[in-house]
Steps between C-alpha positions, in 0.01 A plus 500: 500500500741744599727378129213591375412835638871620468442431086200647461657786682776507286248492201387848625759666554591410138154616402574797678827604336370455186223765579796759559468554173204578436519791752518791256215384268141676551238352445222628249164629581443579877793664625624187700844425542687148538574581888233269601723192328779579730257488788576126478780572694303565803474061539901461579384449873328211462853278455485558899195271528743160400693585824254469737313194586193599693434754182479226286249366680295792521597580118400121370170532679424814297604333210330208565154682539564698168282236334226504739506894504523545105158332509366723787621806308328432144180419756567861601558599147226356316224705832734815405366460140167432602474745797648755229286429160183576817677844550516590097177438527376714818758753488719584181500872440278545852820642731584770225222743590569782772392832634648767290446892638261688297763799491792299344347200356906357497511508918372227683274527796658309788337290743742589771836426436435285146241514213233254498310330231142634417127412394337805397408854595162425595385294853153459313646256200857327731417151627565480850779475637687693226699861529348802392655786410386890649316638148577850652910475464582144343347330219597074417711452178652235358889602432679406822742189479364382777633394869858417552675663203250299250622153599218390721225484224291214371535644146681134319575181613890619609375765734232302611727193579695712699218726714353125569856388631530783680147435694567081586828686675295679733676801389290802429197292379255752765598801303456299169137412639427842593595666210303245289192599749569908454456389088234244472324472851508263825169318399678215304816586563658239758380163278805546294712630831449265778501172291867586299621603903349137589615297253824627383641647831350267792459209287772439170798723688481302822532188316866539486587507811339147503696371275848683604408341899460141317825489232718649814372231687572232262804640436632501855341141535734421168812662583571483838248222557373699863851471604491831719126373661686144537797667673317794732221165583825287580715807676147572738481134588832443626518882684184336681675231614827633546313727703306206659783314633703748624170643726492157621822490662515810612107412646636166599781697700265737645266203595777282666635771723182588617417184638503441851586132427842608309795430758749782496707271349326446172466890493876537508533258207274708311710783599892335410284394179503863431834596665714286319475758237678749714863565591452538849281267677679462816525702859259831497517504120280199510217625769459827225460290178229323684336785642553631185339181312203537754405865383543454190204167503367784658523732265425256180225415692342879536566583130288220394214562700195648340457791745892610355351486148195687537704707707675568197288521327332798724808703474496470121167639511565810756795575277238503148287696688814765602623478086129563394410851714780654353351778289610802340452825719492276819564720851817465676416302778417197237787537323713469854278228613580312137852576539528334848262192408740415209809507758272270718364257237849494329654364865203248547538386129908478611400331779284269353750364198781481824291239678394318235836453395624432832220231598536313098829555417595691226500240232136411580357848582663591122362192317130723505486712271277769657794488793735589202277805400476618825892500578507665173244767576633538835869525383390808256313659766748531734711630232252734389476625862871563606560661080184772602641559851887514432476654113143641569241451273397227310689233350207415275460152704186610629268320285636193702334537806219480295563164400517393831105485430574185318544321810110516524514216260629272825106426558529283219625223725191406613307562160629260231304629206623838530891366595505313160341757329792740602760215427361465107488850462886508618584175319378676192690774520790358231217465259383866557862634519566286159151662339579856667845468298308421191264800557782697509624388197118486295529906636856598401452359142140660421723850714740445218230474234325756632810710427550444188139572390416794665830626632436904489157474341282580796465854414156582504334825508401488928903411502679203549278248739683370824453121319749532207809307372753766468725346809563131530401599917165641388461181203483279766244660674309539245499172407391361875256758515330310176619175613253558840211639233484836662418756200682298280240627227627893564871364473387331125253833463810702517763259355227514160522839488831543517561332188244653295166448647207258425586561113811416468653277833239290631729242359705601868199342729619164383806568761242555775280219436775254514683631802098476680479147363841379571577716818176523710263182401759268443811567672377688862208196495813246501572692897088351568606211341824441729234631808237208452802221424627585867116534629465144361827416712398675807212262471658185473758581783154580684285203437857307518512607895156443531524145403772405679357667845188261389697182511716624815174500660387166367822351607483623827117373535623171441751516743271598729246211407769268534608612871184477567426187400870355630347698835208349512643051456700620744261587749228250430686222373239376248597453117386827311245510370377581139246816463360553203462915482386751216807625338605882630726736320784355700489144538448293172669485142668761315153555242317512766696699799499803289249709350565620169345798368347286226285321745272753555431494070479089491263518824268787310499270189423201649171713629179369314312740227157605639368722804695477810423307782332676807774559775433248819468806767200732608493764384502802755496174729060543388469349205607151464555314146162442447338788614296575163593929566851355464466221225314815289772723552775215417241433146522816420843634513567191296293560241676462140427887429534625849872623433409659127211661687737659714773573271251660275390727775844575586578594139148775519608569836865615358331694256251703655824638746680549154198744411468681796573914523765538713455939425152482609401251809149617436454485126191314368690216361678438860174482635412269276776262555458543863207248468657280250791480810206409751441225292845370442524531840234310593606185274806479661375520846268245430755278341743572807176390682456164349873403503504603911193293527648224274853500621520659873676774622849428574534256792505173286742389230343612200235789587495819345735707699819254448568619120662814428241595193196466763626724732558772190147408411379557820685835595384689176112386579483567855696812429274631229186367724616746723473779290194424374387517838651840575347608171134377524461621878619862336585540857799806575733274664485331153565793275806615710685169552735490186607163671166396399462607188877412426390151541366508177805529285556118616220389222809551231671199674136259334718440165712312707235275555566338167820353592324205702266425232789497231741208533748582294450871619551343864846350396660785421398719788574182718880536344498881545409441875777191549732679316434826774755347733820485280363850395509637854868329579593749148309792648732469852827479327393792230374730840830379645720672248288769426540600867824426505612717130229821654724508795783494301356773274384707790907509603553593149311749395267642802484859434562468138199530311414869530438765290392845419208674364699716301638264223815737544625428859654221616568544811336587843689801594407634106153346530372835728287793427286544157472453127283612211276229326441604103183293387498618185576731240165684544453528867710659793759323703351399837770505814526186735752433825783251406411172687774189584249195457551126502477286175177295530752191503820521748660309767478706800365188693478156472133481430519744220836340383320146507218699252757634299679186395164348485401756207848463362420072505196537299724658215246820439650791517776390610761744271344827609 
């Protein structure tokens, strides 16, 4: 393989050479050089990938999916074609139309900052929904180019190709909708919208990262054959019982000294046991070391006790809650009270690491790995403190005692799901590195690219934008920006019209299609794809522990059985004898110890077709089994139509709240409703009725109360019975309590009453529910670090994020007194006082810091 890259390489560069000649030719028509030839350049840095194995990996799976994501991508073509023949359709020539003033009929009317497409002049003949212009100043005419420079335009198949790509990005596409709306009206408007959003964004987009998760799983399986899961499975097991044996002499030890029965004699051969190591074991010498042995059981002892952990673990909390109060503007006595708790928590932490050392040894106490982080944290924070008190000032080390935060991660001892959750994510971090490096190389040849296309040509009338590729610095920012999707359509906007507009270099979009394609749906989705691999592992290692705690316990439980039954010949002297006993989850087979979850499927299929049987309890301990009220009630709910009855209903139900006014609470069509929701409301008492009656409340396996969708059902009727009441009594107590009528809004939750009566509907909000636990493990760690990087931020850049409202200060000392506002040509300037204000986003405090980076994380807006 690597022959074989090296010669096509070679091949290349030979290609390459033989372009230098062609460098002075022009070539004829459009006024397009050969430049873009010796672009080809820009792929030198891809002879790194051969040198690095864990690239390769990451590399073949991308290659490996190409086939599988060449077939996704003509699916997204061929609904591009289709989604754009619609547009010619609906809107060619409809976004050219605009309000044009009456006294220059070349000047544009502005809608605020930017023109807007038009309908007409007249409200009486615009459909609704559409933008009218004001008949006494503006008048609509059809000579504008339209929005963004011409290019966004459903005027032939090219432009509308690329105004429909633009949309399934999620770039933009509101403004395209609106401006459609100002043109033709809102009436009709979203059929074409919402379904190209839902198909081609949601639906075909999303479909890669499916098939990027599966070929880098295969190709992990292939190449290293789970040889990392293999190895961090095999490393865990024997760290457990490394771990295990060496507790048990050291418990063993502990145990023997302590008992009364141990002559002093056997004590002092545990001691010499221990002594022999030592130089000097005799005289005085010898009473220390043993003293010295005894404090240190002592010690060992302590440190593994739970009240030292959560001890600990206290400390590490007191010292989060000291990092997270720090705020910008803070009075003096908190910032002295800071500056002596860090001095304090610094010594315990100090503390701490010496006793632990001390009582384990060092080579055990550095065999953890969080032990290593904190010596390491620890080491620069001490180093940070005597640099700021003997140099003053900081060293820049600060950030570290932030990290001490990390140690919060110590409650994963006692929660396996979350500990190997943490350990994937870690274990994966050669894969990420190897992917990050690849990133970096996807960015510095499209930087390069970017270069040689429109090097110098972002000079456009409003100046050059702060996106532009005149600086290899500012190329590669640019190119992340598009690579994360944010306004990646002004970037091409503005790249377009730098080479001649929509006329003459739309040719130039083809640039920012790929590097969307390429960069953000296939090559960030491999990072989800690398996430859910290590999920997947987290899992295993998970249901791995599970199952082994399972047959610990069984093996004990038959240890236990056969004491007792050893116990009990012993004591009665009779042969044993032979029970025969229902099988229980411990005793038995293998098949039939366990519980799989696929036993809870075979045992609903092996259920007969036709109504259920009656449950043997009474119901409200009243009615028995054959009380006829009951045996009516059980005849009816299972009646073959009983659930479309209901679902139909439910469907009117979720209609007539569709239709309501939410302007006018007393409109005539609200009051209408209002008895249509009596109704529903009384069908689904009654049916709550007859299942209560059928079923019983909740003390008996199987009555209505012990399933989750009942107890919805139940809330939302009682709850809007309530209201009813309050309403029909008209009584004041009624009218005032918004609790009351608040109740109310619960009669949205009905839909959800479909899930039940939909099996395959059920499934997947069954797996959205199961799958609620691994998602809340990922929500910890991601709160973890988002904690930890505001508090880093805060210590960063707390006092930052100010500015001025006169665009021409920068300072607060300059940011004093008055300026002169000039709103336009026509009126007078207007005087206002100079205010220092914060920027809506900042990191003053940890809270707002934590928002911040939150906003930043979603990728919108993120460049301003």
């Amino acid at each position: 393989m690597t022959i074989f890259a090296e010669a096509n390489v070679d091949v290349d560069l030979r290609m390459l050479r033989s372009f230098r000649v062609l460098r002075p030719l022009k070539l004829k028509g459009p006024e397009v050089d050969l430049r873009t030839l010796r672009a080809i350049r820009v792929l030198r840095p891809l002879k790194l990938v051969s040198g690095i194995p864990s690239l390769q990996v990451v590399l073949k799976s991308i290659i490996k999916a190409m086939a599988p994501l060449l077939q996704i991508g003509l699916l997204v073509l061929f609904a591009i074609v289709i989604f754009a023949i619609i547009g010619l359709e609906f809107y060619s020539g409809a976004l050219h139309r605009s309000c044009y003033s009456l006294e220059d009929i070349s000047q544009i009317v502005k809608e605020g900052e930017f023109p807007t497409p038009c309908n007409a002049d007249n409200d009486t003949i615009a459909p609704t929904g559409a933008y009218v212009c004001n008949s006494s100043d503006s008048t609509c005419v059809e000579q504008w180019e339209g929005p963004n420079f011409g290019i966004t335009s459903f005027d032939n198949i090219g432009f509308a190709m690329l105004t429909v790509f633009q949309c399934i990005t999620m770039e933009g596409w509101t403004a395209i909708l609106y401006w459609t709306n100002d043109a033709l009206g809102s009436t009709f408007n979203w059929i074409y919208f919402v379904p190209l959003i839902v198909l081609g964004s949601f639906f075909m987009l999303n479909l890669v990262l499916g098939v990027l998760s599966g070929e880098f799983a295969k190709e992990r399986e292939k190449v290293e054959n789970r040889q990392e899961f293999l190895k961090l499975r095999r490393q865990q097991q024997l760290e457990k019982e490394l771990n295990g044996y060496v507790e048990w002499i050291c418990k063993a030890e502990e145990v023997i000294l302590a008992e009364e029965r141990t002559t002093e004699e056997e004590r002092m051969h545990i001691m010499d046991g221990y002594l022999k190591s030592k130089v000097k074991t005799q005289g005085k010498c010898k009473g220390f070391w043993r003293a010295e042995k005894r404090f240190r059981f002592w010690i060992r002892h302590t440190v593994k006790t739970q009240w030292f952990y959560w001890f600990v673990i206290v400390l590490v909390f007191f010292n989060t809650v000291c990092v997270a109060v720090e705020h910008y503007g803070q009075p003096s006595w908190l910032t002295q009270f800071l500056y002596y708790a860090e001095y304090v928590f610094l010594g315990l932490f100090m503390m701490e690491m010496w006793i632990k050392m001390y009582a384990l040894g060092p080579r055990i106490y550095f065999e953890s790995s969080f032990n290593r982080f904190d010596c390491v944290v620890i080491s620069g924070s001490i180093f940070e403190v005597v640099w700021s008190e003997v140099k003053g000032g900081s060293f820049g080390l600060s950030v570290l005692r932030a990290l001490r935060l990390l140690r919060i991660f110590k409650v994963t001892k006692y929660w396996s799901s979350l500990r190997n959750l943490v350990i994937s994510l870690l274990n994966s971090m050669r894969s990420i590195i190897s992917l990050l490096f690849l990133l970096f190389l996807f960015i510095l040849i499209f930087a390069l690219l970017g270069m040689q296309l429109f090097g110098g040509q972002f000079n456009l009338p409003d100046g050059t934008p702060p996106t532009n590729f005149n600086t290899f610095p500012i190329a590669l920012l640019t190119v992340f920006q598009i690579l994360t999707g944010e306004d990646w359509n002004e970037v091409m906007y503005q790249g377009i019209e730098s080479q001649g507009g929509h006329k003459k270099g739309m040719i130039y979009s083809l640039y920012f299609i790929i590097l969307v394609l390429f960069g953000n749906y296939t090559l960030l989705n491999v990072f989800l794809a690398i996430a859910v691999d290590n999920l997947a592992n987290a899992q295993e290692l998970t249901a791995a522990e599970e199952e082994q705690l399972e047959e610990n316990k069984e093996k004990q439980q038959m240890e236990l059985d056969k004491e007792m039954e050893a116990l009990h010949l012993q004591t009665d002297g009779s042969p044993p004898r032979v029970e025969v006993e229902s099988p229980s989850p411990t005793r038995g087979n293998g098949s039939k110890a366990k519980k799989k979850p696929g036993d809870k499927e075979d045992d609903e299929d092996d259920i007969p077709d036709g109504p259920k049987p009656m449950l043997p309890y009474s119901s409200m301990f009243v009615l028995s089994p054959t009380n006829p009220i009951r045996c009516g009630a059980h005849w009816v709910v299972n009646l073959r139509y009983f659930d479309f009855f209901i679902m139909v209903v439910i469907s009117l139900s979720s209609i007539a709240l569709a239709a309501e006014d939410p302007v006018e609470e007393d409109s005539p069509r609200n009051k209408i409703l209002n008895f249509f929701d009596y109704a529903f409301t009384g069908v689904f008492t009654i049916e709550m009725l007859l299942k209560i009656v059928d079923l019983g409340v909740i003390l008996h396996p199987g009555s209505y109360l012990r399933e989750f969708w009942n107890i919805m059902d139940a809330v939302v009727v009682i709850c809007a019975a309530v209201s009813f009441g309050f309403d029909m009594t008209g009584s004041s107590a009624g009218q005032n309590l918004s609790t009351i009528k608040s109740l109310r809004v619960l009669r949205v939750l009905r839909p959800l009453k479909t899930i039940k009566r939909v099996p395959k509907l059920k499934a997947v909000f069954d797996c959205v529910v199961n799958s609620l636990k691994n998602v809340i493990n990922i929500l910890i760690v991601y709160i973890l670090f988002q904690f930890i990087f505001a508090v880093i931020a805060v210590q960063l850049f707390n006092g930052k994020f100010f500015y001025c409202t006169d665009d021409s200060k920068h300072t607060s000392e300059e940011c004093k007194g008055s300026f002169f506002v000039y709103d336009g040509p026509d009126q007078l300037p207007r005087r206002e006082t100079r205010e220092w204000k914060t920027q809506s986003f900042h990191y003053d405090n940890v809270a707002t810091a934590m928002l911040t980076l939150f906003a930043v994380q979603t990728g919108e807006g993120w460049p301003q």
